[in-house]
N, C-alpha and C positions, 0 to 999 in steps of 0.2 A: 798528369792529365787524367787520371784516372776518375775525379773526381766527372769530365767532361763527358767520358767515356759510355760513364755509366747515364747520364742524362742524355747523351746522344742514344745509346738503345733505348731506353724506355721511349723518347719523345719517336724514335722509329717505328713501334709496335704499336704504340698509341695511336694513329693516326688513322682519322677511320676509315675504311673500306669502302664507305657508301662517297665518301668525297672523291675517290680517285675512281670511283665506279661510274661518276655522273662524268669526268672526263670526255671528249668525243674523240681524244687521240691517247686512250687508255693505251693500248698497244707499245706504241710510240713514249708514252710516258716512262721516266725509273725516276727513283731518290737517287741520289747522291749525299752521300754521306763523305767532310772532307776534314780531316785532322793536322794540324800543324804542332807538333811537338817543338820544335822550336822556337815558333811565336807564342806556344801555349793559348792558341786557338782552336776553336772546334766552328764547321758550320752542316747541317744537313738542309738540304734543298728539296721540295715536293712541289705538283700544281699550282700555283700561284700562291703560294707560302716560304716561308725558310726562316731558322732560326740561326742565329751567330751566338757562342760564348767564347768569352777570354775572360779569364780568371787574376790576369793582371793590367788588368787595364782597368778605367775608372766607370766605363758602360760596359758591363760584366755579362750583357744579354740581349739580342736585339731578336724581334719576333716582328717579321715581314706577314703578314696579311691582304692581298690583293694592295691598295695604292696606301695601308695605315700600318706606321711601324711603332713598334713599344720600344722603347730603352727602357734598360732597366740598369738607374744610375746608382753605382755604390761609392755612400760617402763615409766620414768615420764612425758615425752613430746607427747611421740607418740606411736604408735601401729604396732611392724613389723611384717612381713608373712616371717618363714623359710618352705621350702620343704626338707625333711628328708625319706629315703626309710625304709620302712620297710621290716625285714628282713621273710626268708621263716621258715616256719616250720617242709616244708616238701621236701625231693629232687623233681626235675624238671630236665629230662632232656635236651639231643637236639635230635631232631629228626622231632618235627613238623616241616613244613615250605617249603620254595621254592630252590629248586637245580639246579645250571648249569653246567655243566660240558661236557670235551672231553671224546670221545668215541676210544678207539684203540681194540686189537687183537695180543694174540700171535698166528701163523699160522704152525701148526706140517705140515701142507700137503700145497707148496706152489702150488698157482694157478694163472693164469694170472687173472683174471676177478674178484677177491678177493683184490686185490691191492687196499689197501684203502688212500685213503684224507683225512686222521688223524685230519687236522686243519679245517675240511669243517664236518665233523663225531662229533655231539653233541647231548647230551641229557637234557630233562626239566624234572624234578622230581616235584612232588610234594605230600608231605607227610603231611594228612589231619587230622590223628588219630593217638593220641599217649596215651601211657600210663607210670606212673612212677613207681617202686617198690622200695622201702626203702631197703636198705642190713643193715643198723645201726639203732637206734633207735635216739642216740643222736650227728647223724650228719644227715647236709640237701647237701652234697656235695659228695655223693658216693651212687650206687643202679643201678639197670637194668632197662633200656628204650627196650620199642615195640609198636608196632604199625602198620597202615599199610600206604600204599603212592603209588602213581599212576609214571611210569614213561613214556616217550618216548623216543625211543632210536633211532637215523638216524646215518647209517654206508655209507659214500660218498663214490661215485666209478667214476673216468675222465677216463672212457678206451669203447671201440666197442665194450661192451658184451651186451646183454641182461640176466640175471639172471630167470632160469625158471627150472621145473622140467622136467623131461624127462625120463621116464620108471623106475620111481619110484625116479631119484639121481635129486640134482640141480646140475644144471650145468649153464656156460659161454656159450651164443650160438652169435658166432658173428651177428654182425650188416650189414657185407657184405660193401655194394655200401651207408649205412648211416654215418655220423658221430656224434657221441653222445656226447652233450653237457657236461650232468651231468647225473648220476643215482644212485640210493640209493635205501639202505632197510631202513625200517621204521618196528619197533615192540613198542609193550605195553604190560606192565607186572605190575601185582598188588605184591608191595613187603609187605613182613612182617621181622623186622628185630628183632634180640634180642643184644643188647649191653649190654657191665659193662661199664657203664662211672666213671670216676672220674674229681672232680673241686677244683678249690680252693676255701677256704671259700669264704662265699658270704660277709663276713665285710671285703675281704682283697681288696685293691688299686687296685689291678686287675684282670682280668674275665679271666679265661681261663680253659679249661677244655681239656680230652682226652678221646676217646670213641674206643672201639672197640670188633668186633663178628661176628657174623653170617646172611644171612639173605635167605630167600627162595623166588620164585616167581612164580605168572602161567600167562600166558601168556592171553592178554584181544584181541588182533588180531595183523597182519602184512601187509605189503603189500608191493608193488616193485612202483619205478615211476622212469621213463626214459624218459630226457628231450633230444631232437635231435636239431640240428643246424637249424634254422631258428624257433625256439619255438615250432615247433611240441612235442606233449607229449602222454606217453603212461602212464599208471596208472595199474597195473594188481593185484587185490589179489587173483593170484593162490596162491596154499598149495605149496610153496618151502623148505616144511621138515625144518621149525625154531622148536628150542623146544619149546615143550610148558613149562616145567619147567626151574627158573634156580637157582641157589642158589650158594653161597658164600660167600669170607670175608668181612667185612667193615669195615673201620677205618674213624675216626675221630677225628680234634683236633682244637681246635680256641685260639685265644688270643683278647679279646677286640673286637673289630667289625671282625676281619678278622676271618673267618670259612672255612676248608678245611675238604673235605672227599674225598674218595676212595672205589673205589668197583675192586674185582676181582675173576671171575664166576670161581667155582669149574667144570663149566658145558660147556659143547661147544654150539655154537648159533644155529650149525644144530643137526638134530638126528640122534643117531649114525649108519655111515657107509651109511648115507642117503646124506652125504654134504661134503665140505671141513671140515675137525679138525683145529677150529679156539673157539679162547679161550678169551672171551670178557675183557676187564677192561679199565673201567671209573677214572678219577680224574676231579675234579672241586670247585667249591665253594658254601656254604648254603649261598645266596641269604639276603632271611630273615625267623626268626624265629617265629614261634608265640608262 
């Protein structure tokens, strides 16, 4: 085994400092380093890594990487490298990651100045924390995601209003003798969502899952910006009574790269009897996951 020996220290001293320094349970962390003279195996274990050799056996070296492992297969001639996934132990939902999506409105009360630009009306989500909950013990493809995620939400408007409060209501106050380019609302809301996702197994040919629940939000700020013909622009963050809460349903479902969600506000986007009754909902795409 000495041959093993020697490649277990060096791969021990090697290892860099700055990976076990970004640890958060550094303390709590050691190698293990573990020797079989008798099987004539060797394995050392670090942070989400570990290398296996056996010098008689026909995969002579296996190098674990968070979920991607190398064999390194030895035949009569030569020496090949497969990459093989490893599989989870534990569920993983979806939920981290980055969102794009269209923004619409259904509108109980219509109003002229509400008329929105559906295709020009988009929101950037992004959801930074997540958490998983197991519902089975001896599956890793069913349990409840939460977490929380940051969105912006911009609702397009092509018409001569200005958007402002007014003795307490928002209202539509024309532009008169202007004519307005573009204007829009702009909010941000910190969500917390609660999903039951289900997936298919993670050995199966293909990735897909469905998710759906609940999720709530409060509002981080808003603002109004109205752009006029010749590039003049106005920017206002009066209070035009958005809520500060919103909450509602969410669904989700992917197949393989493609990832589609949905949201749609139990809540209206003004407060009540303070605004138009206009009743938000979003569709678009998870971007990427982490």
């Amino acid at each position: 085994m000495s041959k093993l020996h020697t490649i277990l220290i060096i791969f021990a001293f090697l290892i860099p400092i700055g990976i076990l320094a970004q640890t958060k349970e550094k303390k709590k962390s050691t190698n293990i380093i573990v020797i079989d003279d008798i099987n004539n195996n060797a394995m050392i274990g670090f942070p989400n890594a570990k290398l296996e050799l056996n010098e008689h056996n026909d995969t002579i070296a296996k190098i674990t990487i968070g979920r991607r492992r190398w064999e390194f297969i030895e035949n009569h001639d030569d020496t090949k490298v497969r990459m093989v996934k490893v599989l989870r132990n534990k569920f993983k939902g979806h939920w981290a990651g980055v969102q794009l999506g269209f923004n619409n409105y259904h509108e109980s009360d219509q109003v002229d100045f509400m008329n929105l630009n559906s295709g020009k009306s988009m929101t950037v989500g992004i959801n930074f924390l997540q958490y998983n909950i197991d519902l089975r013990k001896d599956k890793t493809n069913f349990g409840l995601v939460t977490g929380l995620g940051w969105a912006v939400y911009n609702y397009r408007f092509d018409n001569d209003y200005l958007i402002v409060q007014q003795d307490g209501l928002t209202i539509g106050q024309p532009t008169e003798d202007r004519h307005v380019k573009k204007s829009k609302i702009v909010t941000s809301y910190l969500n917390i969502p609660l999903l039951l996702e289900l997936q298919t197994p993670e050995n199966s040919n293909v990735h897909a899952f469905v998710s759906a629940g609940l999720y709530g939000g409060f509002r981080l700020g808003s603002h109004t910006k109205t752009v006029y013909f010749g590039d003049d622009k106005k920017k206002s963050r009066q209070d035009i009574n958005i809520n500060p809460f919103q909450y509602g349903a969410m669904f989700q479902v992917g197949f393989n790269i493609i990832k589609l969600y949905g949201t749609y506000n139990f809540s209206s986007l003004f407060e009540s009897n303070k605004g138009p009754e206009v009743t938000p909902y979003t569709v678009g795409l998870t971007l990427i996951n982490f």
